[in-house]
C-alpha positions as CSV (number, residue, x, y, z in Angstrom):
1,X,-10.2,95.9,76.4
2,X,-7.6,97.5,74.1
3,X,-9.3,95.8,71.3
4,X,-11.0,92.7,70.5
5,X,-8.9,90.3,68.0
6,X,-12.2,88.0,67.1
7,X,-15.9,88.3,65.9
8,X,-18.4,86.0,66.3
9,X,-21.5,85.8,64.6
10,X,-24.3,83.1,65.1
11,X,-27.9,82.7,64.5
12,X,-30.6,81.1,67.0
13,X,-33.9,80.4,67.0
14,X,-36.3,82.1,64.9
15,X,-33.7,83.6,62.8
16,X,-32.1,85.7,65.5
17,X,-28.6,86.6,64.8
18,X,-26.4,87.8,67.7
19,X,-22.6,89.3,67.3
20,X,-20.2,89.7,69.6
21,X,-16.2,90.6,69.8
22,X,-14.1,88.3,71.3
23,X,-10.6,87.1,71.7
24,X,-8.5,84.2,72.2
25,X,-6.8,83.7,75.5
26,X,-3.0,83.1,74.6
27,X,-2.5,80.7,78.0
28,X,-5.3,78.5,77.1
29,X,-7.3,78.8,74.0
30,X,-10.3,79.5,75.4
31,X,-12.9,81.9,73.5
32,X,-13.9,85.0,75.3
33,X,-16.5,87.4,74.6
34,X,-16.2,91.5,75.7
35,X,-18.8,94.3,75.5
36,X,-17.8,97.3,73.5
37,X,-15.2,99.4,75.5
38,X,-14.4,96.9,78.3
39,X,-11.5,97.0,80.5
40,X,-9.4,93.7,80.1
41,X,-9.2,93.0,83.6
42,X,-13.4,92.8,83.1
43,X,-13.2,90.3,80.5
44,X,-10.1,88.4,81.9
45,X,-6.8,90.0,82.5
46,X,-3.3,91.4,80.5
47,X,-0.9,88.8,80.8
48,X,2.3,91.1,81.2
49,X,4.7,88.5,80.7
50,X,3.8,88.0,77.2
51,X,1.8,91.1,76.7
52,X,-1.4,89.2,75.6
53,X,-5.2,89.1,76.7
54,X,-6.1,86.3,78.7
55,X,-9.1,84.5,80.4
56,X,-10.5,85.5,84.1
57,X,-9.5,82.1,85.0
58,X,-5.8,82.0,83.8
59,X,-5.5,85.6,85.1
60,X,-6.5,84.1,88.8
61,X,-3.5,81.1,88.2
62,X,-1.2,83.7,87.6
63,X,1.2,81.9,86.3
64,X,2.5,83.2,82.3
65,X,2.3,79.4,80.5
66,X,1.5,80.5,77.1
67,X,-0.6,77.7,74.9
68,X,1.9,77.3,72.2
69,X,4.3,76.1,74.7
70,X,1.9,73.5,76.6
71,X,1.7,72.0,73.1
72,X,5.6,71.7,72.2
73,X,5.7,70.0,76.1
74,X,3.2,67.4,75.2
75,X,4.9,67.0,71.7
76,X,8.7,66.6,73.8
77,X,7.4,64.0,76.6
78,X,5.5,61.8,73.4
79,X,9.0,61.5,71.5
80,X,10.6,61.1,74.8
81,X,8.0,58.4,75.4
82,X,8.5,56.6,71.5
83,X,12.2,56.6,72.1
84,X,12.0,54.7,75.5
85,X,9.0,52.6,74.5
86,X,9.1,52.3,70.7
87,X,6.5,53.5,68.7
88,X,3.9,51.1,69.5
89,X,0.4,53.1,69.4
């Protein structure tokens, strides 16, 4: 892993706290936690489309659909949807 971009901290039972690096993956907003010095195709992949980490299972679709964009398609087809259908929700 280049580096991580995340930290996460939480504390289980007994008072045991466990940390961990992590990232975001870009394609679908999953959390994803790496081991010191990983490689990013251990912890997921290197989306080079976009130049971003992802998640082992976006790196198997292969397929560079960045989650920022998935959002402003579901935001289109809904205003698409009020113009045809009036804004009746």
């Amino acid at each position: 892993m280049h580096r991580a971009t995340g930290y996460a901290t939480w504390t289980g039972e007994g008072g045991l706290q466990k940390e961990q690096d992590t990232f975001t993956c870009v394609h679908c907003n999953s959390i994803v936690f790496v081991q010191p010095f990983q490689a990013a195709s251990d912890a997921g992949g290197w989306c080079m489309n976009c130049s971003k980490p992802i998640c082992a299972t976006c790196a198997d679709d292969g397929r560079c659909t960045p989650f920022l964009r998935k959002i402003e398609e579901i935001e289109a087809r809904d205003r698409l949807h009020r113009q045809i259908c009036g804004a009746t929700r």
